[in-house]
N, C-alpha and C positions, 0 to 999 in steps of 0.2 A: 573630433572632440571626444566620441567613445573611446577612444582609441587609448587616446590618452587620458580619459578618467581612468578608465584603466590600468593602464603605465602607473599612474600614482597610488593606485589601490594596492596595486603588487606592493609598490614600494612597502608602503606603510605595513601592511600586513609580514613582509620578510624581517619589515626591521624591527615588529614587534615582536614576531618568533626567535629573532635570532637574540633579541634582550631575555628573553625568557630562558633559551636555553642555555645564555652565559651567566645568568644572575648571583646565582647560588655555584658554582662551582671554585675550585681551588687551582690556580694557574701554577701554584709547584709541583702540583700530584699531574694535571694535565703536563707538563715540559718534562714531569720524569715519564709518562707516558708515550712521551714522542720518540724519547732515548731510547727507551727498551723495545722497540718494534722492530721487527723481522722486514726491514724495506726490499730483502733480496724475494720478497715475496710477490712485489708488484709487478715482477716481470710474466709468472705465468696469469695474475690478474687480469691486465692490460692484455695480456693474449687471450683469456676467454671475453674479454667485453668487446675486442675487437670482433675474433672468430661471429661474435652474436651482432655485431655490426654487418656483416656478411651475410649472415642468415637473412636480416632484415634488406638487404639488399635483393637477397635469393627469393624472397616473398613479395616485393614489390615487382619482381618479375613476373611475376606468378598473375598480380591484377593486371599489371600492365600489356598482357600477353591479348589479352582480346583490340586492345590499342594499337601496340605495335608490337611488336620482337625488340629486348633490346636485350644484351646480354648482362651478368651480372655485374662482370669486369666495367663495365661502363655506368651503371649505378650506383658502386659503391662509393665514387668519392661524390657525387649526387646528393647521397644520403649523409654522408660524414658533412660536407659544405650545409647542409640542412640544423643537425646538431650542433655544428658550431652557431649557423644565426642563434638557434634558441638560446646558446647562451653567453651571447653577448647584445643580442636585438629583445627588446621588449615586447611584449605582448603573442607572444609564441610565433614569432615572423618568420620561423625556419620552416614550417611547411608553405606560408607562399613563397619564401627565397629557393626552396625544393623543388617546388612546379614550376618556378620559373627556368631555372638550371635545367630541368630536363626541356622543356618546349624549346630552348636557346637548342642545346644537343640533337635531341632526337623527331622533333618535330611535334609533339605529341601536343596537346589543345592543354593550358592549364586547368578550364575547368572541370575538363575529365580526368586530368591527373589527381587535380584535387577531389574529384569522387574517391580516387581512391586511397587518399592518404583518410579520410573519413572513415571506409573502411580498416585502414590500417588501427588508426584510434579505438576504434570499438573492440575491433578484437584485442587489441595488447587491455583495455580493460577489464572486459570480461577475463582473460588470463589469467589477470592479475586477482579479481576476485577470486577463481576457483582458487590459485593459490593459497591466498591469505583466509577462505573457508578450510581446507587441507590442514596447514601449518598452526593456526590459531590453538586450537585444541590443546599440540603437541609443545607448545612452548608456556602456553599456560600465564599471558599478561595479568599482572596484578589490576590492570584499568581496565573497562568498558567498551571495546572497540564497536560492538555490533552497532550503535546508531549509525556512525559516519558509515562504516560498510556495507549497512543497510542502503543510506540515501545512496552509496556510489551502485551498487547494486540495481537499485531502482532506474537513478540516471542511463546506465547503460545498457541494461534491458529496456526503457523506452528507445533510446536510439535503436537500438539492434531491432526492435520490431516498427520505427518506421524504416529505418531501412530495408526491410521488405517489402513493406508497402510501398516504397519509390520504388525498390524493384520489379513491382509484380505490374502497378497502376502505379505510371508513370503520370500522367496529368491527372488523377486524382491528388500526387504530393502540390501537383499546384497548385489544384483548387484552392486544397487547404491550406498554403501559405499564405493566399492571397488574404485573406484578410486581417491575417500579421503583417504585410506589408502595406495596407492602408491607414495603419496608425503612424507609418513612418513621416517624417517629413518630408515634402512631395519631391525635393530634391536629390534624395535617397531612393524611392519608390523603382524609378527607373535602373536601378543598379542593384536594389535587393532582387528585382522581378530574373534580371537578366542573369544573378547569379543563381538562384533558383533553378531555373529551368535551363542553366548550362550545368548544373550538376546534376540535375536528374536524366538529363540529356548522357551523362558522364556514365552512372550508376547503368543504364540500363542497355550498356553496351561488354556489361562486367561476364566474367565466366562465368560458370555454372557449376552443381553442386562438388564434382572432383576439383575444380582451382577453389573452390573455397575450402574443403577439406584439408586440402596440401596447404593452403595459406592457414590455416588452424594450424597444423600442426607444425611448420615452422616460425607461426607465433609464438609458439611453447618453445620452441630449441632457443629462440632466441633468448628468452626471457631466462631461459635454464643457465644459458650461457651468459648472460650477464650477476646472476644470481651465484656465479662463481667468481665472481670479483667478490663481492662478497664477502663470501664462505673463506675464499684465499686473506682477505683483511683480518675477517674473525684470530686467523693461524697468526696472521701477522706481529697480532695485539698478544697473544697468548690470552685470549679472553676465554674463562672455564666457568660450568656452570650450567647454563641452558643445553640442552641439543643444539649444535649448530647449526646440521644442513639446512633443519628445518627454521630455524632463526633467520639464518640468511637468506631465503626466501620468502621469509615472513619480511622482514627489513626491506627488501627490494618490494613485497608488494606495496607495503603501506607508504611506503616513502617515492614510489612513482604514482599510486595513487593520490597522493597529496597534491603532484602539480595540477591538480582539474583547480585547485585556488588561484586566485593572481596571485603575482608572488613578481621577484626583481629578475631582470635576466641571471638564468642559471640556477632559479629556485633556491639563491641563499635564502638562508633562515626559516624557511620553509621545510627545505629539505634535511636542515641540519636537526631539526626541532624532532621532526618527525621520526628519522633515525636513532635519536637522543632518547627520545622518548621507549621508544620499542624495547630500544636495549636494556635499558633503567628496570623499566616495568618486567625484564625478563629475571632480574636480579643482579646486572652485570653493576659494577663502580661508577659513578657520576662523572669520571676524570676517563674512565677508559673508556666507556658509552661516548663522552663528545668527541676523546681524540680518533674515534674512529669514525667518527660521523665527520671530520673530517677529512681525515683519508680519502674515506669512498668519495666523498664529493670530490674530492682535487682528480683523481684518479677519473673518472666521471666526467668532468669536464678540462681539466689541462689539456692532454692528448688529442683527444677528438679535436678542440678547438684549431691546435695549432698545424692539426692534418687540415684541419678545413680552411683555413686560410692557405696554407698552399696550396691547395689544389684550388681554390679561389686563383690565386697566381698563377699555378700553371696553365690552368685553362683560359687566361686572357678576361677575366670578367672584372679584376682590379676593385678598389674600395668605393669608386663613385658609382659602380653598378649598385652593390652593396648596399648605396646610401640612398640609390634611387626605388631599387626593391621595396626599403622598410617606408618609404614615405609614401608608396601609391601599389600599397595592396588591392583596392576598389579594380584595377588593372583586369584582374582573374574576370571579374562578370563581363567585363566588358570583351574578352575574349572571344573569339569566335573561328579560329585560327582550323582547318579541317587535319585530322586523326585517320592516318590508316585502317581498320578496323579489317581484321582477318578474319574470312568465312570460315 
């Protein structure tokens, strides 16, 4: 039933971004804008967002290495099958379709894997913060950013220091949950309890201070590397005016930051708003600001998607797997499946 209040929150919230950022626009100046775009440009695009799909690959290596060894070449379509759930499954069901793809593969427990997709999250936000503190300045938006980036700010510096503290005092995180999960209904109790302390279980099997450093720092390559799809659009649109580099890292931050909202699968309207927005307040056109906020998003999600469905294919896991995944997430607590762990 969360689940899906959920699912329909996203909804409502995409499709009232996405009326907003079409409202007021002019659909001849947007179609002369689709004409005049540089499209031979999406080829080195799609090759940095990939290369940064890699990198992400090379860093879940990185957590996953106190679990098992797995190489990168075998996580990469892993993670791409993961990207495409999120944007075609609701409710961000690509990292438990992610965990589960790998435990199917490499044997690895889902709830440890998903300690470390948890860790994946914080740090691609914190990233994204330093980013958009860096970039903000240099672009100089006409609007008010610091509140949202303040709260995303605070959100993920609280995670990022309980995740210490499940690091450090592993059954002190469960003390403390426990009595967030005696408000649950008693039917749930058993299932929050068991994912809980199969994550902390997860978290405190993780590296130590050199695998988090190198997993930092190929959080950044990756993000740098998407952050030139981008910068490559920007060229694309012949968009002039702001600093770019720093725009299109500004763009990437605020516009991946934006999906911590519900939003529809693939963050329409959401993400379209948000990009729209950035651009606008930088001083760019209201027709070239959304035809590129479209762009990036097709770009962003087309490819990824339809590498993910074949490699869905190739590996034998077919659409009824797929459909069985997004309906019995609850799956991951109840896991208990044993994890290599190397001394």
């Amino acid at each position: 039933m969360i689940r899906h209040s959920y699912t329909i929150l996203g909804v409502i919230i995409s499709a009232l971004l996405l009326w907003l950022a079409l409202r007021t626009i002019d659909f001849r100046e947007v179609g002369a804008a689709f004409g005049t775009a540089n499209y031979a440009l999406l080829v080195p695009a799609l090759a940095l967002y990939f290369a940064g799909v890699a990198v992400r690959a090379a860093r879940w290596r990185v957590l996953l290495a106190p679990l098992r060894e797995v190489v990168v070449g075998r996580l990469f379509p892993i993670v791409v099958i993961g990207y495409m759930a999120n944007d075609i499954l609701p409710a961000r069901l690509g990292e438990v379709v992610r965990v589960d793809v790998l435990r199917r593969r490499e044997g690895v427990s889902r709830a440890a894997a998903l300690a470390t997709v948890l860790i994946e999250r914080i740090f691609d936000g914190l990233c994204l913060l330093i980013f958009a503190a860096v970039t903000l300045p240099l672009v100089a938006l006409t609007g008010d950013w610091r509140g949202p980036l303040l709260l995303a700010a605070v959100l993920f510096a609280g995670a990022a220091a309980s995740l210490v503290v499940i690091a450090a005092r592993p059954m002190l995180a469960v003390i403390l949950a426990e009595p967030v999960i005696r408000v649950l209904p008693r039917t749930l109790r058993g299932r929050a309890r068991g994912l809980v302390e199969s994550v902390v279980q997860g978290l405190s099997v993780l590296g130590g201070v050199r695998a988090t450093l190198w997993a930092l720092g190929l959080t950044v390559g990756a993000w740098l590397c998407e952050a030139g799809l981008y910068l490559a659009l920007l060229y694309a649109l012949a968009i002039e005016g702001p600093p770019l580099v720093p725009l299109a890292i500004l763009a990437t931050s605020i516009a991946n930051l934006g999906t911590l909202l519900p939003s529809s699968p693939g963050y329409v309207g959401v993400f379209h708003y948000l990009v729209q927005q950035v651009l606008t307040q930088a001083g760019v056109p209201l027709s070239q600001a959304t035809v590129y906020a479209v762009l990036v998003h097709a770009a962003l999600v087309v490819p990824v998607t339809l590498l993910g469905l074949y490699y869905v294919w190739r590996l034998g896991l077919g659409r009824s797997w797929l459909r069985a995944v997004s309906r019995a997430p609850r799956s991951v607590a109840g896991d208990r499946s044993a994890s290599t762990v190397r001394n």
